[in-house]
C-alpha positions as CSV (number, residue, x, y, z in Angstrom):
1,X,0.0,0.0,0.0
2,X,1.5,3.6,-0.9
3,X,1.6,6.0,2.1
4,X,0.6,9.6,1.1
5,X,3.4,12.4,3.2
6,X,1.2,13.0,5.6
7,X,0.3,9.4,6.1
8,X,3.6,8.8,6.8
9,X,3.9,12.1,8.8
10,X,1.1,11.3,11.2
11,X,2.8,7.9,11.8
12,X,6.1,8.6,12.6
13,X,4.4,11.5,15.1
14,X,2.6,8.6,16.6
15,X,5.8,6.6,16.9
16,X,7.4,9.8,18.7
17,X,5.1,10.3,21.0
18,X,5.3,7.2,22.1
19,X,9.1,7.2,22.5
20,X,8.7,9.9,24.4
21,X,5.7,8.5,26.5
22,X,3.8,11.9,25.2
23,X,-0.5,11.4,25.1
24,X,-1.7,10.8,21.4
25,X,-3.8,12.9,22.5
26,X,-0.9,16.1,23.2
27,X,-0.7,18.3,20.1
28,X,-1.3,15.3,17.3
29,X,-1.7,17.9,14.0
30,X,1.2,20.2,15.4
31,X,3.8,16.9,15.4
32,X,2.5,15.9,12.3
33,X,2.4,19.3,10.6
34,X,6.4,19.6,11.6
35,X,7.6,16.2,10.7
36,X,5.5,16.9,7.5
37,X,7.0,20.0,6.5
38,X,10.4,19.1,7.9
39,X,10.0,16.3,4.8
40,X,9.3,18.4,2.4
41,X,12.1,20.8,3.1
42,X,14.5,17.8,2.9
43,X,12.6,16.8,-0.8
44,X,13.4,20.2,-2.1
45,X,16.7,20.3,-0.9
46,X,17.7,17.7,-2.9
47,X,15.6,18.0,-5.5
48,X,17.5,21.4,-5.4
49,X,21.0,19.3,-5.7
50,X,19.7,17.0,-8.4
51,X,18.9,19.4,-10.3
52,X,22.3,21.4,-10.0
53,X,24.5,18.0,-10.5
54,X,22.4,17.8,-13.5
55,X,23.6,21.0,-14.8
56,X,26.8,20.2,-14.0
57,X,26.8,16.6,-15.6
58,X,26.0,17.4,-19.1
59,X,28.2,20.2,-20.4
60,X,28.6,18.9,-23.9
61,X,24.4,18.8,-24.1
62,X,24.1,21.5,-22.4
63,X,20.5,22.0,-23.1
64,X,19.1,19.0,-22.3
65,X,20.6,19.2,-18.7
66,X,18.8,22.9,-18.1
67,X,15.5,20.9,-19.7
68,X,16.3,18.0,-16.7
69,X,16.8,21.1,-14.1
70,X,14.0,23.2,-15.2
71,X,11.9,19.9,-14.4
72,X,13.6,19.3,-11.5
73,X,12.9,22.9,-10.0
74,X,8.9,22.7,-11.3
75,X,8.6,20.2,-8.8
76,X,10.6,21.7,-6.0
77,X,8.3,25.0,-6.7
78,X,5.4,22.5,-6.3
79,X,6.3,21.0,-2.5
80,X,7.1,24.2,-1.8
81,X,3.8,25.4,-2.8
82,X,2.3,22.6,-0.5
83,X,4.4,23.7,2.2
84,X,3.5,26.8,2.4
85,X,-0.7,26.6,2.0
86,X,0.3,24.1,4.7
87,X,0.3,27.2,7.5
């Protein structure tokens, strides 16, 4: 079965609060929401670096690698986009 983010957000907030012997019951969306958004800041960061190595791996085809980076940064523009209608 294919977890969603926030599938997997709210789960690993579960499995926090239960480390820390914390309620479920003790700020549930707040934990959630920051391991959430704390994933999508890693996403973008390296979609961010793919998409830099990628300009830096093709210099004899030069155009095709800014084609592969442009694509590369449509989707970083689109997590952060989620992100931020996230607050």
């Amino acid at each position: 079965m294919t977890k969603n983010l926030r599938e997997r957000a709210e789960a690993t907030a579960e499995e926090v609060r239960e480390i820390l012997g914390v309620s479920p019951t003790d700020h549930p969306k707040e934990i959630a929401d920051a391991i959430e958004h704390a994933i999508i800041r890693a996403l973008v960061a390296e979609r961010h670096r793919c998409a830099d190595m990628a300009l830096e791996g093709y210099t004899e085809t030069n155009a095709k690698a800014e084609l592969v980076a442009e694509e590369i940064r449509q989707v970083r523009s689109v997590l952060i986009t989620n992100l931020s209608s996230m607050r």
